[in-house]
N, C-alpha and C positions, 0 to 999 in steps of 0.2 A: 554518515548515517547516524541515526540517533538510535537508542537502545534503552531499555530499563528491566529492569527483576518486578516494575508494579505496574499497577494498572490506574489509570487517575492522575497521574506525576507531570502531565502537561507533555506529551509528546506530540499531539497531532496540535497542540495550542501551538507550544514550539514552529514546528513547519508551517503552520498559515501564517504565523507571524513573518517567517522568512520567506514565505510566498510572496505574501504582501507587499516586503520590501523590495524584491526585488522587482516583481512586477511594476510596482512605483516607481524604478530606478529607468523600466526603458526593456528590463532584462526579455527577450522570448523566452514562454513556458506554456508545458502544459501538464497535465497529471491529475492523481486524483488524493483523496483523503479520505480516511473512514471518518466516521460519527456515531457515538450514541444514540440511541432510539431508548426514550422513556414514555412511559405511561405509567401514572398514579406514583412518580415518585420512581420507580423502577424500571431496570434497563430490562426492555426486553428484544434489543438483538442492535443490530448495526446497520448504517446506510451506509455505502461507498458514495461521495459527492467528485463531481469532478471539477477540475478548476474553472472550467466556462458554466458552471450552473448544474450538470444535471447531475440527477439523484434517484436511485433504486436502492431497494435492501441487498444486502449481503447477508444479513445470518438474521435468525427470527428463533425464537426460543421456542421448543416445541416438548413436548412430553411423550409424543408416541414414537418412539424408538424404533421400532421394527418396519417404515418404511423408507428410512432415509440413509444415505451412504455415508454423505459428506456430513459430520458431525463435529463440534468440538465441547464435548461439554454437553447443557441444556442447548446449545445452538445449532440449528442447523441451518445450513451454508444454501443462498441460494445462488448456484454455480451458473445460471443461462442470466439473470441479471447481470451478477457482476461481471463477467466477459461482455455482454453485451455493452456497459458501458465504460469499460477498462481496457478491453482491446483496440478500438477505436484509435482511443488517445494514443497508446503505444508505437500505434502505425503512424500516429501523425509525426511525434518527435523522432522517430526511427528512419522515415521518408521525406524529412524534410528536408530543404538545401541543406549541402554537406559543408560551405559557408560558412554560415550563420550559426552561432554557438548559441547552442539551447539547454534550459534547464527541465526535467521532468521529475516533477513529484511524487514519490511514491509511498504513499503512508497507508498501508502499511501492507511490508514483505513479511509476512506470517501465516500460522499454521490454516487457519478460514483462507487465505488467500491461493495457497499452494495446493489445494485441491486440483485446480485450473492448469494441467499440462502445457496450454496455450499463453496463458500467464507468463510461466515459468521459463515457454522460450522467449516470450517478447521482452522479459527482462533482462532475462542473457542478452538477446542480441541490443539492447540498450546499453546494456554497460559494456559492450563491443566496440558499440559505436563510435567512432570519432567525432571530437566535438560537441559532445553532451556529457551534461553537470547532473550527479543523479544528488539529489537530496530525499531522504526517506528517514523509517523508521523499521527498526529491526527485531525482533525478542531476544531478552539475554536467553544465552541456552539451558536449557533447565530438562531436565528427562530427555526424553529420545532426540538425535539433533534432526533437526532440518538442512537434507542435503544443501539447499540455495541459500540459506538464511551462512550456513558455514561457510559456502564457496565464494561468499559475498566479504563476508567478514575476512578471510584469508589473503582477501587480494591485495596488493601491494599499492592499488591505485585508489584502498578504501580508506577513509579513517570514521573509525567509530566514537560517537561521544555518548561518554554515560548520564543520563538525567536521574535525578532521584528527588 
């Protein structure tokens, strides 16, 4: 898993990169990536992309506070998108031949992401699974932790690399 203290430092450039390559190589995968959303020069919120093409928001900058739950920041998290096109994938590399060594992408296991209960268990049961490579990206810990972000990090069958 990849990790950083910043934002910008090339982590999701990182893992397409290694998407890329492996995918080149022959490897099975599947998974998703977040992205940037700009207008005029300025971000204003995220798309989760998945590795086969598709794409919906995940957080969109909003300024009216008082009707939204899932928040981080200026963003608010749009939670029936990204499951609709995150849990999909999930069940695919979770369900597929037990065989065949698959890798699934997951950029990124963070705080917008972990809203999503259903997320949270298709991840678990991903890194349960037998036979599947997780390559992602992580937040270093910084203020309150993140139960999954930590129980990820802890595991003996993780290793973390720092980008900066």
């Amino acid at each position: 898993l990849v990790s950083s203290l910043f934002l910008g430092v090339g982590k999701t450039t990182l893992i397409q990169k290694v998407a890329q390559a492996l995918k080149s190589s022959g490897t099975p995968m599947d998974g998703f990536y977040t992205e940037e959303v700009r207008e005029g020069g300025r971000r204003t919120g995220f798309d989760v992309v998945t590795l086969s093409g598709k794409r919906g928001p995940l957080s969109r900058v909003s300024s009216d506070s008082s009707r939204h739950d899932h928040r981080v920041g200026q963003y608010v998290v749009d939670l029936v998108s990204f499951e609709q096109l995150v849990l999909p994938v999930l069940r695919n590399v979770n369900h597929g031949s037990g065989a065949e060594k698959k890798v699934c992408v997951l950029d990124e296991i963070g705080k917008m992401e972990l809203f999503s209960q259903a997320f949270i268990q298709a991840v678990q049961q991903t890194l349960a699974g037998p036979g599947t490579l997780v390559v992602g990206t992580i937040p270093v810990p910084k203020g309150k932790p993140l139960p999954l972000v930590e129980e990820i990090r802890s595991r003996k069958d993780v290793q973390v690399f720092h980008v900066s």
